[in-house]
N, C-alpha and C positions, 0 to 999 in steps of 0.2 A: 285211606286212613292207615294208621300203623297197626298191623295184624300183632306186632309185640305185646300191644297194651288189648289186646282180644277185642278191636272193635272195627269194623268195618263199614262203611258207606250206604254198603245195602242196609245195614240194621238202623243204621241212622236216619236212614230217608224218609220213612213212613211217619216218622216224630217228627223232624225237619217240616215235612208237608204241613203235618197237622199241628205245630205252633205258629206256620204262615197263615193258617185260616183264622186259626184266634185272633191272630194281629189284624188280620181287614177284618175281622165281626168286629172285633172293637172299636175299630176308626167307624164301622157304618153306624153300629151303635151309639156311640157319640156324637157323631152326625143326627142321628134321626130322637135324640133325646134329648133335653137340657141336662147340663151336669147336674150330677145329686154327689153330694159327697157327705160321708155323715159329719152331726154336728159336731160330735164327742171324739171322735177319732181322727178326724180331718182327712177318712179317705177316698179314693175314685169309686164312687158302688158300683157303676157299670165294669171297670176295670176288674175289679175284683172279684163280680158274678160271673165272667167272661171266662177269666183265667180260675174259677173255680175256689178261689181262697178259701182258707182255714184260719180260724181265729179264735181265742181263749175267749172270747167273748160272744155270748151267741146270737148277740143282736148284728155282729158283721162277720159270721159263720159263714163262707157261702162254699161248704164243702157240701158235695152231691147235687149241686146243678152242673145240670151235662148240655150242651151246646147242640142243637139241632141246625142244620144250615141244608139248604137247598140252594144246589145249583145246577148250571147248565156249561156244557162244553168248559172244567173247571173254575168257572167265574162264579164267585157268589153270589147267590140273588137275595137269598132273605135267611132271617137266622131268629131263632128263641133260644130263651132260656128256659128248661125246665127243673123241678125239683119232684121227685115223688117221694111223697108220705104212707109208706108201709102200699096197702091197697086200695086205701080209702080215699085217698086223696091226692093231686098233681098242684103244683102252683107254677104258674107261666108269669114269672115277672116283667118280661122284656119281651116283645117280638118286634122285629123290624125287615122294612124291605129297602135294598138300593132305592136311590132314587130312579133311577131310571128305570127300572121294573114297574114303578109305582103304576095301580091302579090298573092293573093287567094280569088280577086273580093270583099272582105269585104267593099271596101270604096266605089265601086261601089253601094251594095246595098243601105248604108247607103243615097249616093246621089238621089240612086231612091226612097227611105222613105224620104226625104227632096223636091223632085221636085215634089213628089205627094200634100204633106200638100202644100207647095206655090199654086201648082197649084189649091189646094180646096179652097183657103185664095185668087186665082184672083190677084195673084203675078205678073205681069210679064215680069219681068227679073229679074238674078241676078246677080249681081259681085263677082268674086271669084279671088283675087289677088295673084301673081305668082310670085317668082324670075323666072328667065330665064331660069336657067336648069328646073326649071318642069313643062315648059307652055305646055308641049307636054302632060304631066301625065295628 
C-alpha cells in the first residue's frame, strides 16, 4: 500500500480477514435459513444482522449483534448471531452450521464457547427463537 496516504497492508489484513468471514457466515446463513426480508423496508434480515447494521428505525436496528463463528484449520464450521441486553439478558437470533459439519456436535460447541463468554460477561439468560420443528434441536 502507499505509505504516503499512512496505510499499510499489515493494518489492513486483520479487517481484510475479517470482512472475508462475514461474507461466507452470510452465504452459509442463507443457505441454512429461508430468506426473511422485512415487509416495510424490503430488506435482507440475515444480511443485515450478519453485517451488524444500524438503522433509524429500531424494528431493523441490528447495531450490537456480534458474530460468533467457530472454526477449524481457518474454514468455518458454524457461526451465531448474538445480542446482549445490559446483564440480564442475551438473544441468539440465528445459529447455523455448514453443511458438512452437520450433526457432528459442531453447533454444540460453538453454544458452549457462547454460554461461557455470557457467563464471564454475568449474562443471565438468553433467548434463542425457534420455529416449531426445531424447538426440540
Amino acid at each position: 500500500m502507499n505509505e504516503e496516504f499512512g496505510v499499510r497492508l499489515d493494518d489492513l489484513y486483520p479487517i481484510i480477514e475479517w470482512h472475508s468471514k462475514l461474507a461466507v457466515t452470510r452465504i452459509v446463513m442463507e443457505e441454512c435459513f429461508e430468506p426473511i426480508t422485512d415487509r416495510y423496508m424490503r430488506i435482507n434480515i440475515i444480511q443485515n444482522v450478519v453485517y451488524n447494521r444500524k438503522s433509524n428505525n429500531t424494528r431493523t436496528n441490528f447495531r450490537g449483534l456480534y458474530s460468533a463463528i467457530l472454526e477449524k484449520d481457518d474454514e468455518i464450521i458454524s457461526m451465531a448471531s448474538v445480542r446482549i441486553h445490559v446483564t440480564k439478558l442475551a438473544e441468539m437470533p440465528f445459529i447455523a452450521t455448514c453443511e458438512s459439519y452437520r450433526s457432528q456436535g459442531m453447533c454444540r460447541r460453538l453454544m458452549v464457547a457462547i454460554e461461557s463468554a455470557l457467563c464471564y460477561l454475568k449474562v443471565e439468560s438468553m433467548v434463542i427463537p425457534s420455529i416449531r420443528e426445531r424447538i426440540g434441536t
